[in-house]
PyMOL Python script that loads the backbone (N, CA, C, O; Angstrom):
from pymol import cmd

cmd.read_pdbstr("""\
ATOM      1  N   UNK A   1     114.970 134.374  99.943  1.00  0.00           N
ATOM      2  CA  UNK A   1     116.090 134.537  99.043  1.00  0.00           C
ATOM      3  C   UNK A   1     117.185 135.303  99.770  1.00  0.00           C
ATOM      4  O   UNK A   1     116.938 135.947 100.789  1.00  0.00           O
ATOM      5  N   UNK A   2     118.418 135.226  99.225  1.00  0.00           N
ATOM      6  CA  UNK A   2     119.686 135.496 100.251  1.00  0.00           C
ATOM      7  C   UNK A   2     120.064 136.072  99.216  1.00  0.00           C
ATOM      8  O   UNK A   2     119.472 135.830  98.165  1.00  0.00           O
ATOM      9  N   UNK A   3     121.362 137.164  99.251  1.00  0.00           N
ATOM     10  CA  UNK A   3     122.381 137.488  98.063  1.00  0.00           C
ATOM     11  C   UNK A   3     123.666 137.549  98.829  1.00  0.00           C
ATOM     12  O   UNK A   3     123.874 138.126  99.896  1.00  0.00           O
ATOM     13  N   UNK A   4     124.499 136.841  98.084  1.00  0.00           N
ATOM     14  CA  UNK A   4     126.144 136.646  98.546  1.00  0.00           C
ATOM     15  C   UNK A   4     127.180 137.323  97.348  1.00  0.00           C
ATOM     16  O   UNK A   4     126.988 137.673  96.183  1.00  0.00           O
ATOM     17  N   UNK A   5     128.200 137.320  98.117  1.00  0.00           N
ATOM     18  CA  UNK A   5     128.781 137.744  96.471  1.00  0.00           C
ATOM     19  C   UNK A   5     129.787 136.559  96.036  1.00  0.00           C
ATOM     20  O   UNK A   5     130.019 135.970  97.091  1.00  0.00           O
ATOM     21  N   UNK A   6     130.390 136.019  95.153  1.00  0.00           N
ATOM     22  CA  UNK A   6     130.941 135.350  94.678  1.00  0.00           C
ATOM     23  C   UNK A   6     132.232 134.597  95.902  1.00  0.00           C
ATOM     24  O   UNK A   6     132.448 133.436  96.251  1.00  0.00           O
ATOM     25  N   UNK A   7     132.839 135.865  96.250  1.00  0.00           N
ATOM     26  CA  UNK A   7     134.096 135.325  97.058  1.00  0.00           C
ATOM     27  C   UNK A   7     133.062 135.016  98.484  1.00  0.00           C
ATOM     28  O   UNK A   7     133.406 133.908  98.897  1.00  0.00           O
ATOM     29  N   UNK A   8     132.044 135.524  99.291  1.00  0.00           N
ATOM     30  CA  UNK A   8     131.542 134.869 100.216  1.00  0.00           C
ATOM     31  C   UNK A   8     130.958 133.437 100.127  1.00  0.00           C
ATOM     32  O   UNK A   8     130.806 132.752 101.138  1.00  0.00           O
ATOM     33  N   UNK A   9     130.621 132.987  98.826  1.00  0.00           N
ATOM     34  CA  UNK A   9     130.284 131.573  98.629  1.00  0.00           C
ATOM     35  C   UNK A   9     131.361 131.079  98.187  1.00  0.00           C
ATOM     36  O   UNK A   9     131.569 130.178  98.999  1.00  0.00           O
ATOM     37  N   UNK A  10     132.080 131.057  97.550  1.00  0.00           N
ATOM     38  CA  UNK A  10     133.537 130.349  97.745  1.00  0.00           C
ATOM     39  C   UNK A  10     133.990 130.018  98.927  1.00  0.00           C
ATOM     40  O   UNK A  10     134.245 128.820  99.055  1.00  0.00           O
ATOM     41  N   UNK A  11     134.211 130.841 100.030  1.00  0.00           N
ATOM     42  CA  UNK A  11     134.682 131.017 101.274  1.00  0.00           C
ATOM     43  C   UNK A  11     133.462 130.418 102.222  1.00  0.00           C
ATOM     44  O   UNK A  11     133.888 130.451 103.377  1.00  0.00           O
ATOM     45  N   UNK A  12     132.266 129.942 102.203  1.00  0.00           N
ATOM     46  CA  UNK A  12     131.190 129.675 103.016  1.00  0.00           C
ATOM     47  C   UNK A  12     130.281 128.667 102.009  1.00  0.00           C
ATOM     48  O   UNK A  12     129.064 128.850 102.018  1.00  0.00           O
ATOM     49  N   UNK A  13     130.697 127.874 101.359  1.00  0.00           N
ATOM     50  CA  UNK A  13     129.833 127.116 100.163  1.00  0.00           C
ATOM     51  C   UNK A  13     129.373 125.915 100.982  1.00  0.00           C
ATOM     52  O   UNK A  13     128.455 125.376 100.363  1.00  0.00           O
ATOM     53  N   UNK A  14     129.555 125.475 101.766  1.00  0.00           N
ATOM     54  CA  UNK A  14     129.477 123.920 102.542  1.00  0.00           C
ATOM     55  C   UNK A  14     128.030 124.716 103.270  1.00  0.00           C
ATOM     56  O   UNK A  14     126.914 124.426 102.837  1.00  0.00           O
ATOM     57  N   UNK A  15     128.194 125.683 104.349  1.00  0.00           N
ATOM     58  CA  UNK A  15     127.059 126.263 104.952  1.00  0.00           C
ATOM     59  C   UNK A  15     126.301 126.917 103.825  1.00  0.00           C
ATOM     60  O   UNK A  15     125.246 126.320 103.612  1.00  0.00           O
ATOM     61  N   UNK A  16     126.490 127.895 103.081  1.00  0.00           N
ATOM     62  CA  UNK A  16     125.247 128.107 102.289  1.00  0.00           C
ATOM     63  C   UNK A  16     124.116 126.643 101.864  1.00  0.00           C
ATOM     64  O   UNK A  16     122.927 126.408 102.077  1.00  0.00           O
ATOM     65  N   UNK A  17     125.213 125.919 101.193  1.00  0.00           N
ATOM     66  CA  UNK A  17     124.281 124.765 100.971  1.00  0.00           C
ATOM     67  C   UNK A  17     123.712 123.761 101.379  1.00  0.00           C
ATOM     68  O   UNK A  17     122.963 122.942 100.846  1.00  0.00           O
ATOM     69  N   UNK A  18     124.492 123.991 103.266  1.00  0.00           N
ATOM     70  CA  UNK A  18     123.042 123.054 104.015  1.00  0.00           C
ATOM     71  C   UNK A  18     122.370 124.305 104.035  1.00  0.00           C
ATOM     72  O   UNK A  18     121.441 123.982 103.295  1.00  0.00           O
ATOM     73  N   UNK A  19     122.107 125.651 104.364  1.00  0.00           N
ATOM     74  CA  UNK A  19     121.113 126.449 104.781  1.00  0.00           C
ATOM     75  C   UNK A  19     119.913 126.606 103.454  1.00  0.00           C
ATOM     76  O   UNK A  19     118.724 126.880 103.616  1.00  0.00           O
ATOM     77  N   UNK A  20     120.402 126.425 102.526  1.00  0.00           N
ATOM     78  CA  UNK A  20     119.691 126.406 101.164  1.00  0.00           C
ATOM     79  C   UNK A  20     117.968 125.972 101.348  1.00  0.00           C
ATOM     80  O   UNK A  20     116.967 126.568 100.949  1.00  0.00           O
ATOM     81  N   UNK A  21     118.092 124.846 102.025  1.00  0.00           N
ATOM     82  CA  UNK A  21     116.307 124.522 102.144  1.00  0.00           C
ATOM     83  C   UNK A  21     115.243 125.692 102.995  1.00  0.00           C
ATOM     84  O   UNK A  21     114.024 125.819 102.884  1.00  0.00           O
ATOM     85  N   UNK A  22     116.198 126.449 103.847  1.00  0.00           N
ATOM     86  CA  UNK A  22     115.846 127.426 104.481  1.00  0.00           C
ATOM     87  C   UNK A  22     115.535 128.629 103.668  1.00  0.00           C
ATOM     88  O   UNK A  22     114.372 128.971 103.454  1.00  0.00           O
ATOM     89  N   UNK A  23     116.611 129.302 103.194  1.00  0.00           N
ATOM     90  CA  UNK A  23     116.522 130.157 102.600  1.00  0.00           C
ATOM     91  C   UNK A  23     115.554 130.251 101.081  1.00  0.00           C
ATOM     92  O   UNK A  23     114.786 131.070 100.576  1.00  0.00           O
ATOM     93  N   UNK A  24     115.990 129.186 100.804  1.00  0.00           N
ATOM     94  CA  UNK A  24     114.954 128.943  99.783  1.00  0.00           C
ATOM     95  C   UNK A  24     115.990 128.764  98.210  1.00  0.00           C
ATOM     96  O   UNK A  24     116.047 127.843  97.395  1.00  0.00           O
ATOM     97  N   UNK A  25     116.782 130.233  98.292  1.00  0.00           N
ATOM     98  CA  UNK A  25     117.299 130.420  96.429  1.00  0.00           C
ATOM     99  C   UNK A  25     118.468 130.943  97.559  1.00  0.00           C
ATOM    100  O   UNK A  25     118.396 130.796  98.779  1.00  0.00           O
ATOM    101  N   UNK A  26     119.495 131.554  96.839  1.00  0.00           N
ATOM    102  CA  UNK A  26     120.494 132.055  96.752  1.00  0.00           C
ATOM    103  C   UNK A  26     121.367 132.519  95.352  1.00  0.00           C
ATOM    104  O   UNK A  26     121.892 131.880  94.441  1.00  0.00           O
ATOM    105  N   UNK A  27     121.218 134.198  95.720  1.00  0.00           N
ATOM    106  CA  UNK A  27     121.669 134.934  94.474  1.00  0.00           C
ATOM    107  C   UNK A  27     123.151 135.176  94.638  1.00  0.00           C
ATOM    108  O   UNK A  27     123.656 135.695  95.633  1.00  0.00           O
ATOM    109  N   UNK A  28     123.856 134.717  93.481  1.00  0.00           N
ATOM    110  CA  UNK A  28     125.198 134.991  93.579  1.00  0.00           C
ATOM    111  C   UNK A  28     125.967 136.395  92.710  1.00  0.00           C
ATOM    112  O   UNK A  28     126.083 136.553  91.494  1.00  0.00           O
ATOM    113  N   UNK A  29     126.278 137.017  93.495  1.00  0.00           N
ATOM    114  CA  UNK A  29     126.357 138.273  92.867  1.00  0.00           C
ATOM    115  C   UNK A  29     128.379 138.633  92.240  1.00  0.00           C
ATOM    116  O   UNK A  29     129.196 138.367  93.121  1.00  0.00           O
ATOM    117  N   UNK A  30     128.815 139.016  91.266  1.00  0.00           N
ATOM    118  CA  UNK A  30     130.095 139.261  91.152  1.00  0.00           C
ATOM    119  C   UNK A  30     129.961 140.835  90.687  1.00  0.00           C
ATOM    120  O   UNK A  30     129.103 141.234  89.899  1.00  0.00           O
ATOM    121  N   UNK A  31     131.067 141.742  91.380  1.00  0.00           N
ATOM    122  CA  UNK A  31     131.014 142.617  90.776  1.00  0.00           C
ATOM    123  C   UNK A  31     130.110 143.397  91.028  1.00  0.00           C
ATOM    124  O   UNK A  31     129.857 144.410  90.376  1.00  0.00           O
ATOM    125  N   UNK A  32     129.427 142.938  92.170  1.00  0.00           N
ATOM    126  CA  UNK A  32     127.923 143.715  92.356  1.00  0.00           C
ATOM    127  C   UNK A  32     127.101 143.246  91.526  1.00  0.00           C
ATOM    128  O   UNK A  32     126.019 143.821  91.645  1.00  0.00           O
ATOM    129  N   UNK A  33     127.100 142.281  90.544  1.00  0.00           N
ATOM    130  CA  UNK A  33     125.872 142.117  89.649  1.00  0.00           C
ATOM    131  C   UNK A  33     125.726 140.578  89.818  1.00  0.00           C
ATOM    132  O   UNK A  33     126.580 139.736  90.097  1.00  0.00           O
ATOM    133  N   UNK A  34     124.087 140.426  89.511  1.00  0.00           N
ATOM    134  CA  UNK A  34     123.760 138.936  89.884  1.00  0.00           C
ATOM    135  C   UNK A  34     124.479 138.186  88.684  1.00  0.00           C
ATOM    136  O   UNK A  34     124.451 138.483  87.490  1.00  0.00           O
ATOM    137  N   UNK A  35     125.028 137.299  89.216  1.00  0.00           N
ATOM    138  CA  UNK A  35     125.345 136.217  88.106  1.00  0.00           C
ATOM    139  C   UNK A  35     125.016 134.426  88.171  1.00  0.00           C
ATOM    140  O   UNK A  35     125.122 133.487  87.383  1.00  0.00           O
ATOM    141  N   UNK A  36     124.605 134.602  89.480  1.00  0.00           N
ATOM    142  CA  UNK A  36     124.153 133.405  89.134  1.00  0.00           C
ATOM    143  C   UNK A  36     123.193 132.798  90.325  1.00  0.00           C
ATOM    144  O   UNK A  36     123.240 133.436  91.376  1.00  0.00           O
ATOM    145  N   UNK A  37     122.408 131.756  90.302  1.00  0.00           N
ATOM    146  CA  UNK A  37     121.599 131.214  91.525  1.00  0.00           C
ATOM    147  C   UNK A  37     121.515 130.363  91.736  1.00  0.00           C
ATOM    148  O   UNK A  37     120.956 129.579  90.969  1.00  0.00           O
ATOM    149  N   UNK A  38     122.090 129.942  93.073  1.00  0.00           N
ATOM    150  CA  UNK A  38     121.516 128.250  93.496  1.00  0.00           C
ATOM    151  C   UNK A  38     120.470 128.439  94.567  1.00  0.00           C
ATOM    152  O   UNK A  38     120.157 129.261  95.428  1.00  0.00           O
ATOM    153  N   UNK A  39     119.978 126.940  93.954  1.00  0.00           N
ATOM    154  CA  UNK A  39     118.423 126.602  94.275  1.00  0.00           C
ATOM    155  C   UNK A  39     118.539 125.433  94.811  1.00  0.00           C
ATOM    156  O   UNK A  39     119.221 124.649  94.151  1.00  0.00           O
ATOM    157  N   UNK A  40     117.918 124.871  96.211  1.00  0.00           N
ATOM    158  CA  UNK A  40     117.849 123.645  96.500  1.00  0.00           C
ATOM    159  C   UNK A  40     117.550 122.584  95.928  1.00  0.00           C
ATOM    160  O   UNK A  40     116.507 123.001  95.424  1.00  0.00           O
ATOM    161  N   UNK A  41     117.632 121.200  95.479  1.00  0.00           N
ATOM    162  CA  UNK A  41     116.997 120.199  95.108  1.00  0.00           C
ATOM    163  C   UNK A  41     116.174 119.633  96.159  1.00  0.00           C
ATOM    164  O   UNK A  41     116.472 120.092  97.261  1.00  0.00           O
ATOM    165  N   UNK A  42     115.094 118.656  96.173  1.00  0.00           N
ATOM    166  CA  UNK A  42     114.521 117.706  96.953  1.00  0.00           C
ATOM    167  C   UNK A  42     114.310 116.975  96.098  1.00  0.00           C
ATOM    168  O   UNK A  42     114.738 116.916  94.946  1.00  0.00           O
ATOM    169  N   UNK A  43     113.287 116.089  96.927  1.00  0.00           N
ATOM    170  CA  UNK A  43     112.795 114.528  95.758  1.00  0.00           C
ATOM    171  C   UNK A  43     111.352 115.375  94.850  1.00  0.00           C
ATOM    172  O   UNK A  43     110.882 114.850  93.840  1.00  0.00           O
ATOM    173  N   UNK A  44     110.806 116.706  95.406  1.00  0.00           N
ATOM    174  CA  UNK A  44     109.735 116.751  94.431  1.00  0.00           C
ATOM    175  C   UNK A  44     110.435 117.943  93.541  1.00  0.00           C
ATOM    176  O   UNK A  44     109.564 118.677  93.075  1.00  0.00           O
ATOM    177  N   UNK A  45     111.459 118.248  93.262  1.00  0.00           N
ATOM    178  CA  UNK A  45     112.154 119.038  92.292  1.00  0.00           C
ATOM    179  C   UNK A  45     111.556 118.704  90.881  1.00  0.00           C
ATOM    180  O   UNK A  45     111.308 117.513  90.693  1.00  0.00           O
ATOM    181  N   UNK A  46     111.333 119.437  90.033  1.00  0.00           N
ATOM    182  CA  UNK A  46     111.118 118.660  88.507  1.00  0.00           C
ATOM    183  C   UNK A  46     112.859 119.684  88.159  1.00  0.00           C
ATOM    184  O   UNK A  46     113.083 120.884  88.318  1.00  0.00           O
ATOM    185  N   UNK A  47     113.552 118.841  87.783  1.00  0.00           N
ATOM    186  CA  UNK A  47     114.661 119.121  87.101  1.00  0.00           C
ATOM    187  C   UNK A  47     114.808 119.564  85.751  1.00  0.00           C
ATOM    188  O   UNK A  47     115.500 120.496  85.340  1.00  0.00           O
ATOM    189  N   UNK A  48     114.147 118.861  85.174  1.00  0.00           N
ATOM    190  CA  UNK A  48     113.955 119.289  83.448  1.00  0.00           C
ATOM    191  C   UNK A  48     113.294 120.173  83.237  1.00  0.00           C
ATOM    192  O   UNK A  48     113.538 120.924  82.293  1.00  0.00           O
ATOM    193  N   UNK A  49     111.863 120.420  84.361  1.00  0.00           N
ATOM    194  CA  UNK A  49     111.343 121.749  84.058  1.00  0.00           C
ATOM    195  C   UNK A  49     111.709 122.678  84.396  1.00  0.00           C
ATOM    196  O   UNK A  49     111.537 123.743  83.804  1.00  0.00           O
ATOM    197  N   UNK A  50     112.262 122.542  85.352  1.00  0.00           N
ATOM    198  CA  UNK A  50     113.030 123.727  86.154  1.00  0.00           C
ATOM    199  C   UNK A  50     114.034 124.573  84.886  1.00  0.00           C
ATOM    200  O   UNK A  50     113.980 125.728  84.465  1.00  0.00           O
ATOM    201  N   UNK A  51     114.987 123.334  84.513  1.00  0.00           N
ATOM    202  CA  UNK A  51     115.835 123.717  83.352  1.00  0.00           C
ATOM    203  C   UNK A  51     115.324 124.211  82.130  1.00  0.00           C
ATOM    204  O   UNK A  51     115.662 125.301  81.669  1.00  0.00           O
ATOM    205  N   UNK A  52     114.448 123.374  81.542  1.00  0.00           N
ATOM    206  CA  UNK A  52     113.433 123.642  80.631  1.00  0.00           C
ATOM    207  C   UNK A  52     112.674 125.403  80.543  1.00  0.00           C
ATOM    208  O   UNK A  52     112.215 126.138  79.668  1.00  0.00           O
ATOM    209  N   UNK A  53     112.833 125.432  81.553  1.00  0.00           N
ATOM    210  CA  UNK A  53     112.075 126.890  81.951  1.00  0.00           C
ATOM    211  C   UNK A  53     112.813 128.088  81.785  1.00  0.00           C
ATOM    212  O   UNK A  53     112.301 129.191  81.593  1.00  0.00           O
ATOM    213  N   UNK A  54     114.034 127.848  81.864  1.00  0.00           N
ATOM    214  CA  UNK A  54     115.770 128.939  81.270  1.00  0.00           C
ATOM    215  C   UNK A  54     115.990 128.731  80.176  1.00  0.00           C
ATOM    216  O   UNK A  54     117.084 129.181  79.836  1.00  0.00           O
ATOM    217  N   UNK A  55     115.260 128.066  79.147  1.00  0.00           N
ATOM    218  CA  UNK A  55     115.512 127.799  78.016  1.00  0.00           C
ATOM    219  C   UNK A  55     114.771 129.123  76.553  1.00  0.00           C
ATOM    220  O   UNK A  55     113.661 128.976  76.043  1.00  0.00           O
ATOM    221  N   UNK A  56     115.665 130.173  76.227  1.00  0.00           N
ATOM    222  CA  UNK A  56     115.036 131.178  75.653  1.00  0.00           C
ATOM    223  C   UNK A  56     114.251 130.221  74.295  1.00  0.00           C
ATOM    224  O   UNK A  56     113.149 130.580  73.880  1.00  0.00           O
ATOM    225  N   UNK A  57     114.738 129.387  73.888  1.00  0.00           N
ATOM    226  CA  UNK A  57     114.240 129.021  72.260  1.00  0.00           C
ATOM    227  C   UNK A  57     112.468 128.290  73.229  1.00  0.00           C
ATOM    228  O   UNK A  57     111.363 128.471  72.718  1.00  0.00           O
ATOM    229  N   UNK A  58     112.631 127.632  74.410  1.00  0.00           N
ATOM    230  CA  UNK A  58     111.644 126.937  74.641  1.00  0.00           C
ATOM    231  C   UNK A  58     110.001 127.915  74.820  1.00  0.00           C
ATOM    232  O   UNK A  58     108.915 127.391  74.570  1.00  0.00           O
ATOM    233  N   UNK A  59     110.162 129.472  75.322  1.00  0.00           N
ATOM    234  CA  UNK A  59     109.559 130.067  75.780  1.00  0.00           C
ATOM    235  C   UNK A  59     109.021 131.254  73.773  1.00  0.00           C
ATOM    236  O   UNK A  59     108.086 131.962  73.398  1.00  0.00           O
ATOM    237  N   UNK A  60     110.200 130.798  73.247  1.00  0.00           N
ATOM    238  CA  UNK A  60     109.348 131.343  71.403  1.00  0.00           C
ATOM    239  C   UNK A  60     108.704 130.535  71.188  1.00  0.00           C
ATOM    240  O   UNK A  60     107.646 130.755  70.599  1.00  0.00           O
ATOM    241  N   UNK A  61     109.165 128.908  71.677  1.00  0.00           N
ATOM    242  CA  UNK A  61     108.340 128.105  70.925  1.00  0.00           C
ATOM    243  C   UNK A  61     106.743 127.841  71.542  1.00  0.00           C
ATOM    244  O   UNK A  61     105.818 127.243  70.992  1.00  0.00           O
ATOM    245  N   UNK A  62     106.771 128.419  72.704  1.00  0.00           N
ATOM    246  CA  UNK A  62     105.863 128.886  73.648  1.00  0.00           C
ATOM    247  C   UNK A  62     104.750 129.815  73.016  1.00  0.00           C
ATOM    248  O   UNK A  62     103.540 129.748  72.801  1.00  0.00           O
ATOM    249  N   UNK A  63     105.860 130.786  72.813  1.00  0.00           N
ATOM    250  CA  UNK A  63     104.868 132.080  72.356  1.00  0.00           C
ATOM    251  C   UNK A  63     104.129 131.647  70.954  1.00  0.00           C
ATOM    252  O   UNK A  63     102.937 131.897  70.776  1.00  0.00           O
ATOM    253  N   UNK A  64     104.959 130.958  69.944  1.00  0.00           N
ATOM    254  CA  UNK A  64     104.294 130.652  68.867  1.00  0.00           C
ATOM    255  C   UNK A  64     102.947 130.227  68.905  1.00  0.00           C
ATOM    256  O   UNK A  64     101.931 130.887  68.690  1.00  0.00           O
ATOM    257  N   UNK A  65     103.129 128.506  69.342  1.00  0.00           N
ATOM    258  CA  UNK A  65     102.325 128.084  69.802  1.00  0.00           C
ATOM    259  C   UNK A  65     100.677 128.634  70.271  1.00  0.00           C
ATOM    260  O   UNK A  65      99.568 128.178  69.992  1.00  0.00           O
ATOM    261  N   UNK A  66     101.051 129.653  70.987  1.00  0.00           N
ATOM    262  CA  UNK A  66     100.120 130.892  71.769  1.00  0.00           C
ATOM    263  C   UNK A  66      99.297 131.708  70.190  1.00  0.00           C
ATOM    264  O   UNK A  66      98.152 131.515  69.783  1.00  0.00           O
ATOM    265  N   UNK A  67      99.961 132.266  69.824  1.00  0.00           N
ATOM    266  CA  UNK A  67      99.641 132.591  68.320  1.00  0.00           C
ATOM    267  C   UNK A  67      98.994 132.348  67.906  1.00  0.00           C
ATOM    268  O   UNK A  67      97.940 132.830  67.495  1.00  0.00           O
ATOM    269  N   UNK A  68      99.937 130.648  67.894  1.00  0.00           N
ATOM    270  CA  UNK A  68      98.388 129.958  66.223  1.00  0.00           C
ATOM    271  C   UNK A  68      97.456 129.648  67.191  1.00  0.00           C
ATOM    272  O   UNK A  68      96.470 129.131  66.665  1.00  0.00           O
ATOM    273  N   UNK A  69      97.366 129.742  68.291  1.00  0.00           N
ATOM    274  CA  UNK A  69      96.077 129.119  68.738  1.00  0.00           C
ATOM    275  C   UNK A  69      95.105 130.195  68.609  1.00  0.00           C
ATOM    276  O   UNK A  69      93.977 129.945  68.184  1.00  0.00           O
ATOM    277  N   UNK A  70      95.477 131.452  68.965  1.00  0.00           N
ATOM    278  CA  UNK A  70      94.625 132.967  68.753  1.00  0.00           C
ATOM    279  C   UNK A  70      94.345 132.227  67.745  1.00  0.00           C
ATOM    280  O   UNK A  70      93.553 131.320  68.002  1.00  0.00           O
ATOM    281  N   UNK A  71      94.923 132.327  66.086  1.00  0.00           N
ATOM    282  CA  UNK A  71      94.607 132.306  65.259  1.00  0.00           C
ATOM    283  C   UNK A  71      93.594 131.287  64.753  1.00  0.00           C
ATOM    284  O   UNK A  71      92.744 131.640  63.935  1.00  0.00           O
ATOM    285  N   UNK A  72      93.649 130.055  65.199  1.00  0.00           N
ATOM    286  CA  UNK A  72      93.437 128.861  64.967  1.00  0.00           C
ATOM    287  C   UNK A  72      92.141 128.871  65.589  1.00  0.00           C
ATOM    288  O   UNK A  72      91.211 128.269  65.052  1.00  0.00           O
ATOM    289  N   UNK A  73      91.984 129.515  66.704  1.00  0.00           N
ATOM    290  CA  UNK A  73      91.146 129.215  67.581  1.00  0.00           C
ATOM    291  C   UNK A  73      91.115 128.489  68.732  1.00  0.00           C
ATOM    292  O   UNK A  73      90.540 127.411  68.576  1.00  0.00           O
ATOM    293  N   UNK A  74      91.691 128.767  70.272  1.00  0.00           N
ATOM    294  CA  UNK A  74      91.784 127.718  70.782  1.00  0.00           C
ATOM    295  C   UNK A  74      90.412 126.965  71.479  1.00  0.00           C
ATOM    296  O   UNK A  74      89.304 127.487  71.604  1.00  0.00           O
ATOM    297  N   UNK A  75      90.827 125.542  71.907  1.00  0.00           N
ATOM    298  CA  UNK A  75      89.974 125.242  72.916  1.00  0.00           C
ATOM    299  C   UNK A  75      90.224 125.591  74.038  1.00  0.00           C
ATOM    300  O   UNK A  75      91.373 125.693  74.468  1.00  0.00           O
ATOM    301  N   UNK A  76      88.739 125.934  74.977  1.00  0.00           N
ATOM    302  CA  UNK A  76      88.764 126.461  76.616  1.00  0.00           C
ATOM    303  C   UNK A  76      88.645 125.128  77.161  1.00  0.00           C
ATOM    304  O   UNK A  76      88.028 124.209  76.623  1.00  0.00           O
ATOM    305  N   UNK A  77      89.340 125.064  78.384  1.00  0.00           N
ATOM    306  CA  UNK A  77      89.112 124.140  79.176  1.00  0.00           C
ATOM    307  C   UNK A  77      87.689 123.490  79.748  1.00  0.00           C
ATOM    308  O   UNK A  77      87.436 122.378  80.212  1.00  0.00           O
ATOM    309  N   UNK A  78      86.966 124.531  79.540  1.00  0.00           N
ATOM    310  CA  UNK A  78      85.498 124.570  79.797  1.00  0.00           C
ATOM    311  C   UNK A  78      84.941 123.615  79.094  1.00  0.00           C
ATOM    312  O   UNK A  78      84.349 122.663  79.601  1.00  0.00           O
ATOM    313  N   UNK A  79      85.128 123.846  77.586  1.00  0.00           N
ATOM    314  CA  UNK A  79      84.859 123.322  76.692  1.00  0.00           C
ATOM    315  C   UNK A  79      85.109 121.876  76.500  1.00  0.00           C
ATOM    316  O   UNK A  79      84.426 121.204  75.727  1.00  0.00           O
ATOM    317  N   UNK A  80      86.225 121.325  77.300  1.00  0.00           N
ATOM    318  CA  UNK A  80      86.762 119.580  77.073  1.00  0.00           C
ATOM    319  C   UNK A  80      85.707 118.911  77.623  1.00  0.00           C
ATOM    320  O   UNK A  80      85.076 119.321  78.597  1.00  0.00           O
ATOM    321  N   UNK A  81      85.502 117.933  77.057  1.00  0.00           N
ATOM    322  CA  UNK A  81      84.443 116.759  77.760  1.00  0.00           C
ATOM    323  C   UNK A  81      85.010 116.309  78.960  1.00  0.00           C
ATOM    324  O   UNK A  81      86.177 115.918  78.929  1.00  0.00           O
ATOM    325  N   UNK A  82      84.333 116.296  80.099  1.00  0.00           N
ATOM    326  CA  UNK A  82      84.875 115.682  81.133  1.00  0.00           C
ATOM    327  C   UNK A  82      84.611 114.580  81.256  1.00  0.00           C
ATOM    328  O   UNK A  82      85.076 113.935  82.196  1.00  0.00           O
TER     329      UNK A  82
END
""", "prot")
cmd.dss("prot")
cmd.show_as("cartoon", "prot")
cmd.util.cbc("prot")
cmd.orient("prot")
């Protein structure tokens, strides 16, 4: 992971983003504070999960989920018929 600040990736955006597969992430910082990150793509990227995964409502509906299963009782993996 790298950290730049806003006006150095403005000013260097063509090279950050071939070096990107290298580095891995890149934190973009304004103000001194992170504001934002680019991340390389490839062909084994999952895009939706990736996105899916920044999603605050997706990670309640997560936790819920988690809940009723306490409650409910879940099944262990152990437990599935193979």
């Amino acid at each position: 992971m790298k950290i730049e600040s806003l006006r150095e990736v403005k000013a260097k955006l063509s090279k950050i983003v071939k070096e990107l597969p290298s580095k891995r992430s890149v934190v973009i910082t304004k103000n001194g504070r992170p504001c934002a990150v680019l991340l390389p793509v490839t062909e084994e990227t999952d895009l939706e999960s990736m996105l899916l995964a920044q999603r605050k409502d997706f990670w309640q509906l997560m936790d819920r989920a988690h809940r009723d299963g306490e409650k409910k009782g879940f099944t262990r993996l152990e437990d599935l018929p193979g």
